[in-house]
Biopython code that builds the backbone (N, CA, C, O; Angstrom):
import numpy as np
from Bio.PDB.StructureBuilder import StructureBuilder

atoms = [
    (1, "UNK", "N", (0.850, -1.181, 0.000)),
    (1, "UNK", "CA", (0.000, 0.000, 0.000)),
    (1, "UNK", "C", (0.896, 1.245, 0.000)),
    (1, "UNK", "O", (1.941, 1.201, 0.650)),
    (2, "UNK", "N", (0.520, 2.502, -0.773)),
    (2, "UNK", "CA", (1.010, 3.025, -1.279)),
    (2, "UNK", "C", (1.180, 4.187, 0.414)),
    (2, "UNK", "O", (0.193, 3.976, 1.120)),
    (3, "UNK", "N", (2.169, 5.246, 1.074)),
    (3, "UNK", "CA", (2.342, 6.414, 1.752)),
    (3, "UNK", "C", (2.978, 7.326, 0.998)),
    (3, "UNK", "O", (3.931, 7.238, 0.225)),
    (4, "UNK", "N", (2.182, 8.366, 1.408)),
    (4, "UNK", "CA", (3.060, 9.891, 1.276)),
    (4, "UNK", "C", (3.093, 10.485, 2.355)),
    (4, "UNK", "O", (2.253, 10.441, 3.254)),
    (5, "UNK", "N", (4.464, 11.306, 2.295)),
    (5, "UNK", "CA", (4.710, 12.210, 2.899)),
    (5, "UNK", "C", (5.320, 13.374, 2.372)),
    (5, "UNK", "O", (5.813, 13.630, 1.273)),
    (6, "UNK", "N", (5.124, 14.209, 3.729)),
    (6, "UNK", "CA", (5.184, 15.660, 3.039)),
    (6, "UNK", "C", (6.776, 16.333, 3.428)),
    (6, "UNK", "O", (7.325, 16.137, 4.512)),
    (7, "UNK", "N", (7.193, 16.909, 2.640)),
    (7, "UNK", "CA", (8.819, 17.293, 2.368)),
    (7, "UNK", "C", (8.860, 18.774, 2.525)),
    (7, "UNK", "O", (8.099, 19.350, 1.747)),
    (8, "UNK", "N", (9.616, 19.625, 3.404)),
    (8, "UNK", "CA", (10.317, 20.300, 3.138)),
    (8, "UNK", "C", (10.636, 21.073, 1.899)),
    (8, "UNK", "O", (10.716, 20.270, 0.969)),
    (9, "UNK", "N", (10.792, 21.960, 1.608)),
    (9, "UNK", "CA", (11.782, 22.197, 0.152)),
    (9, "UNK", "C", (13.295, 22.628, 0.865)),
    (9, "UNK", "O", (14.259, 22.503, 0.109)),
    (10, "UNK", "N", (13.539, 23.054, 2.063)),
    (10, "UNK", "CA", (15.177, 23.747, 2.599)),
    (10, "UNK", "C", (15.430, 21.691, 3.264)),
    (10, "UNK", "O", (16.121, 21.646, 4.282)),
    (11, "UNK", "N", (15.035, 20.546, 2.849)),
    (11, "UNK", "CA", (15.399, 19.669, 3.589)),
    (11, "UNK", "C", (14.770, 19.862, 5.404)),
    (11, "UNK", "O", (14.407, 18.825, 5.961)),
    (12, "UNK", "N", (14.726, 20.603, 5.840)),
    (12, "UNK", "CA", (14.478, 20.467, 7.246)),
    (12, "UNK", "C", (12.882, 19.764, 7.704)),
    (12, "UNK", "O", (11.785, 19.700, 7.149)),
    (13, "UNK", "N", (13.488, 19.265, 9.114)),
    (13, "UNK", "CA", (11.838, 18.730, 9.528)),
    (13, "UNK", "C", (11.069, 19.091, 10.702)),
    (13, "UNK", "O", (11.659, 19.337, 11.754)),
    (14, "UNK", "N", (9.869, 19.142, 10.625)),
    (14, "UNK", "CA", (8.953, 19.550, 11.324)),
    (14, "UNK", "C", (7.999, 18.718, 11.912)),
    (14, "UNK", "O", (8.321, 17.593, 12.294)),
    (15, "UNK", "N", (6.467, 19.292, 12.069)),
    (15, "UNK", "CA", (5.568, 18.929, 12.794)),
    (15, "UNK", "C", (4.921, 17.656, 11.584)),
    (15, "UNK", "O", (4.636, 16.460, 11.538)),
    (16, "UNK", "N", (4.944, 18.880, 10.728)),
    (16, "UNK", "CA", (4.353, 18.727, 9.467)),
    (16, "UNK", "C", (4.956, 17.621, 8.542)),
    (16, "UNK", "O", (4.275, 16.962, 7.756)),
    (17, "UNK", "N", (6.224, 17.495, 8.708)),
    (17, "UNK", "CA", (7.083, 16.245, 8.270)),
    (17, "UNK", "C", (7.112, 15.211, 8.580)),
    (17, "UNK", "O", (7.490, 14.262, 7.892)),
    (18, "UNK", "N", (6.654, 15.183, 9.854)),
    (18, "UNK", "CA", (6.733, 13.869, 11.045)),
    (18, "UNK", "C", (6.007, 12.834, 10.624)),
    (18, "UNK", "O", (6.362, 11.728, 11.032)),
    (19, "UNK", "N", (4.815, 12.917, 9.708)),
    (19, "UNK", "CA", (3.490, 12.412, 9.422)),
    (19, "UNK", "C", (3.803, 11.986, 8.442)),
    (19, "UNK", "O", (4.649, 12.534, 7.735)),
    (20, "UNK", "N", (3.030, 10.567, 8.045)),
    (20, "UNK", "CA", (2.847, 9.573, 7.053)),
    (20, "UNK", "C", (1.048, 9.875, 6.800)),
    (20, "UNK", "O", (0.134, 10.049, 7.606)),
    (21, "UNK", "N", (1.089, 9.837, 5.450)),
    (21, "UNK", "CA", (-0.588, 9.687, 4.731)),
    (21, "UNK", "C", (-1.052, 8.504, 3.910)),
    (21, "UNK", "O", (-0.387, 8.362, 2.884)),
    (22, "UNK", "N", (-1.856, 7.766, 4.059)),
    (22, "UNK", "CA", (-2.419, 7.201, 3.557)),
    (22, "UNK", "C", (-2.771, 7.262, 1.620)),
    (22, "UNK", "O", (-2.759, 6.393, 0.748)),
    (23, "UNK", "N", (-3.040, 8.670, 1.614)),
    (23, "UNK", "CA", (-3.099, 9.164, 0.329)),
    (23, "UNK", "C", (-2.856, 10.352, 0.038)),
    (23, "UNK", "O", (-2.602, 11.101, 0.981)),
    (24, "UNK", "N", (-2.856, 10.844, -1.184)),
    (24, "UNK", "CA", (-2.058, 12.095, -1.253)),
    (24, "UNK", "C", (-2.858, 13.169, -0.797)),
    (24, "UNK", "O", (-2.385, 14.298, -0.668)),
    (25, "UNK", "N", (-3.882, 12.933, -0.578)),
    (25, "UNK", "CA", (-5.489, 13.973, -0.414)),
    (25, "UNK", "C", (-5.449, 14.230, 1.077)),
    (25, "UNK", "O", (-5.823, 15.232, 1.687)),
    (26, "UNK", "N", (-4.843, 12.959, 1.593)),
    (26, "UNK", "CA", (-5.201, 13.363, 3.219)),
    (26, "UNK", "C", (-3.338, 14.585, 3.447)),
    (26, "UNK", "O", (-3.313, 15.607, 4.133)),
    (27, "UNK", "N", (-2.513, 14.210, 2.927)),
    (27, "UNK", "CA", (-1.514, 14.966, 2.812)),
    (27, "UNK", "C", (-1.620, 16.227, 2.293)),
    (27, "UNK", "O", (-0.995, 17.105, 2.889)),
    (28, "UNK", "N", (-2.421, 16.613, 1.084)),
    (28, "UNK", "CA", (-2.813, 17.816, 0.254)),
    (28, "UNK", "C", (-3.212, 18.490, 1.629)),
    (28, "UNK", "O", (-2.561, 19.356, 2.215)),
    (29, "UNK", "N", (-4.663, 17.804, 2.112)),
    (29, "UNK", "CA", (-5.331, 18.603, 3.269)),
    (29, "UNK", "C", (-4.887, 19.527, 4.480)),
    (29, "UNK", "O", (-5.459, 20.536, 4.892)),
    (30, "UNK", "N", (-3.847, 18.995, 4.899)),
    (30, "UNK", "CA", (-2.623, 19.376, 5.519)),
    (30, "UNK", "C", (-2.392, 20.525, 5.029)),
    (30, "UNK", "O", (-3.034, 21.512, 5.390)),
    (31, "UNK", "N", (-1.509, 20.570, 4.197)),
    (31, "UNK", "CA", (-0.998, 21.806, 3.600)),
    (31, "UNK", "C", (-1.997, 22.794, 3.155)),
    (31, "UNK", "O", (-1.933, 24.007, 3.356)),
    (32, "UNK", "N", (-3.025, 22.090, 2.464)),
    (32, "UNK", "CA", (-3.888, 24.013, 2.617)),
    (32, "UNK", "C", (-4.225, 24.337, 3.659)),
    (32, "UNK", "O", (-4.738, 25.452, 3.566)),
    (33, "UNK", "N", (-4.232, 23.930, 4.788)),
    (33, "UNK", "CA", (-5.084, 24.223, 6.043)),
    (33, "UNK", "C", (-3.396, 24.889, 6.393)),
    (33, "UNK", "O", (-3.319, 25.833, 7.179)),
    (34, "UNK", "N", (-2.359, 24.429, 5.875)),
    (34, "UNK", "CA", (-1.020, 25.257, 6.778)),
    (34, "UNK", "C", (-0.875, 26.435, 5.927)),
    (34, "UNK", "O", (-0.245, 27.394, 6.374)),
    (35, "UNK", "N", (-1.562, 26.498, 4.331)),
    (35, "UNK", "CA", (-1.325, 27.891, 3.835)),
    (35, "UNK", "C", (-2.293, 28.998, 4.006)),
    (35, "UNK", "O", (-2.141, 30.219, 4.046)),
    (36, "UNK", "N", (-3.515, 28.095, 4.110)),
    (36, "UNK", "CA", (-4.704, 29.440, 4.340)),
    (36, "UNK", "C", (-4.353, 29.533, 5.510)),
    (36, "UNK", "O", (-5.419, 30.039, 5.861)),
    (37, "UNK", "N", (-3.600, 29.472, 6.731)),
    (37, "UNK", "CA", (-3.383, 30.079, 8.144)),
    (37, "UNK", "C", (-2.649, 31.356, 8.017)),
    (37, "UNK", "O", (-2.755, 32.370, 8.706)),
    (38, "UNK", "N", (-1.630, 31.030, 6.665)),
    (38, "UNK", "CA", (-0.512, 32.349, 6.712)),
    (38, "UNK", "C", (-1.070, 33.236, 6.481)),
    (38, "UNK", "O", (-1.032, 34.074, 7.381)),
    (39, "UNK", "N", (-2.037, 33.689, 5.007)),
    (39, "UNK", "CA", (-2.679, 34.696, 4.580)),
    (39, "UNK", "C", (-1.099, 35.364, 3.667)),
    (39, "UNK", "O", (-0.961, 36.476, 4.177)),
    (40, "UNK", "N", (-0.273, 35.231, 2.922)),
    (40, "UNK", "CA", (0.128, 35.717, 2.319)),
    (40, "UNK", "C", (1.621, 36.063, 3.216)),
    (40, "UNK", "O", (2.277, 36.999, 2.759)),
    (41, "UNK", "N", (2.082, 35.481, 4.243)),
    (41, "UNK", "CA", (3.453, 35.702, 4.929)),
    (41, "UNK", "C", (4.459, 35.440, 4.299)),
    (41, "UNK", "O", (4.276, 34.541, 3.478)),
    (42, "UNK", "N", (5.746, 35.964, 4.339)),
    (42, "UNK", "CA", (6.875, 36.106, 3.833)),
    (42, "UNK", "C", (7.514, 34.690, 4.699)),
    (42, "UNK", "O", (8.544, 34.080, 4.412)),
    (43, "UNK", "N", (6.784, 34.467, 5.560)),
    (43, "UNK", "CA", (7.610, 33.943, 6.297)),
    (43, "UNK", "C", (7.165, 32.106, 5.988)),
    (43, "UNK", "O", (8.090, 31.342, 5.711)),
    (44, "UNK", "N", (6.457, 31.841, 6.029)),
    (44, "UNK", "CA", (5.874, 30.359, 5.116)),
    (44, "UNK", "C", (6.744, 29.681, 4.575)),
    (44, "UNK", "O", (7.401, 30.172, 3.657)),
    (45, "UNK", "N", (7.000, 28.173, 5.080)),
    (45, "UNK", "CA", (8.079, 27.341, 4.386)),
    (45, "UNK", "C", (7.132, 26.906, 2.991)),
    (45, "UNK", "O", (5.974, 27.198, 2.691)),
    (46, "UNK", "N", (8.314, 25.966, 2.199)),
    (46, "UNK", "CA", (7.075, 25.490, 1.319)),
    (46, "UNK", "C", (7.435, 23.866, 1.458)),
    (46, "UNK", "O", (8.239, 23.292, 2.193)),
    (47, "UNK", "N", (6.561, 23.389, 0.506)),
    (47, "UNK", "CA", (6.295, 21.866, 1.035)),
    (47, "UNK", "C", (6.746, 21.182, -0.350)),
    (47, "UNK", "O", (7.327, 21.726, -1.289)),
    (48, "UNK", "N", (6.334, 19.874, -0.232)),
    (48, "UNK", "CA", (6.105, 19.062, -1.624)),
    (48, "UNK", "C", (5.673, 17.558, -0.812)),
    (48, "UNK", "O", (6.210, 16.840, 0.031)),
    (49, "UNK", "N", (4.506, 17.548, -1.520)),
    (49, "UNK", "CA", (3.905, 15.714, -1.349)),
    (49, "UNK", "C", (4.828, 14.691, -2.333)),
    (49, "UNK", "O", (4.832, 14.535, -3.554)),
    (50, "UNK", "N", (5.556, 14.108, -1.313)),
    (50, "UNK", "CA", (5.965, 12.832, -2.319)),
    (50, "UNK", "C", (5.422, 11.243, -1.651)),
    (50, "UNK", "O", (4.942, 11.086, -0.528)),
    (51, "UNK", "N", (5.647, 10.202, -2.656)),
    (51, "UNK", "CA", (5.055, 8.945, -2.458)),
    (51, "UNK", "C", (6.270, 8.486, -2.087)),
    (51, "UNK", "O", (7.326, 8.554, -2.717)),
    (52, "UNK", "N", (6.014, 7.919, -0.812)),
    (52, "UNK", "CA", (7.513, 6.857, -0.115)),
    (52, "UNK", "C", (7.257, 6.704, 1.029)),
    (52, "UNK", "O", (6.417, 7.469, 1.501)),
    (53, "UNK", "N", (7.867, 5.675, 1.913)),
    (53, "UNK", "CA", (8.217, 5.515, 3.171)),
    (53, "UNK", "C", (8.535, 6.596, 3.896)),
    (53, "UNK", "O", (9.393, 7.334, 3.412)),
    (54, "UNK", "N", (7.846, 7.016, 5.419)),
    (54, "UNK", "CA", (8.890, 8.034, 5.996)),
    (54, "UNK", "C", (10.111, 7.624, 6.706)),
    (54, "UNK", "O", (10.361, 6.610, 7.359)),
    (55, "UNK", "N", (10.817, 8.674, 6.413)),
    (55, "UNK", "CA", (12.135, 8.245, 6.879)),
    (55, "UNK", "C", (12.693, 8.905, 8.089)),
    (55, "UNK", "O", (13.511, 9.771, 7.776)),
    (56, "UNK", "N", (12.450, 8.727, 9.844)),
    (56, "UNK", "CA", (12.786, 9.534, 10.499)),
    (56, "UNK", "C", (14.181, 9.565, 11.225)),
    (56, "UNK", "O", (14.447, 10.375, 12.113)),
    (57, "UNK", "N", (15.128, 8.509, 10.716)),
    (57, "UNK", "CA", (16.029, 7.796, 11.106)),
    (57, "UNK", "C", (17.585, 8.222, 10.846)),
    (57, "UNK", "O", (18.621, 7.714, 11.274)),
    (58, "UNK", "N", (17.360, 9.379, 9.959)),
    (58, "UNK", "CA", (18.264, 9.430, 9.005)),
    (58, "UNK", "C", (18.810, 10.512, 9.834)),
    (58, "UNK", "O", (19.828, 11.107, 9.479)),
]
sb = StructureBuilder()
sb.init_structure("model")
sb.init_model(0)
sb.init_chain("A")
sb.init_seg("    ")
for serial, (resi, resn, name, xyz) in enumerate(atoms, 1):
    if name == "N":
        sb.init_residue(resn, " ", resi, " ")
    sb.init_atom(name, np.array(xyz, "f"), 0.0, 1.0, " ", f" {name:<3s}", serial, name[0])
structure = sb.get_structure()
């Protein structure tokens, strides 16, 4: 069965990183709910959904 998780773009990890999804939709969900919070901040990391194992080990 297929996981995604959600990436960083500077490599670093978070709250938001920590988490494994089921599908990419429950992962998508995530992230708009973390961009409509900013309202347009300078300060906002950005993300990317990829399909894989999480890896917290590394």
């Amino acid at each position: 069965m297929p996981s995604f998780r959600i990436l960083r773009d500077d490599a670093a990890g978070d709250a938001i990183t920590n988490q494994a999804f089921a599908s990419y939709d429950e992962a998508h969900a995530v992230l708009e709910r973390y961009y409509a919070d900013l309202c347009c901040s300078d300060d906002r990391q950005y993300y990317r959904i990829e399909e894989g194992p999480l890896d917290l080990g590394a």
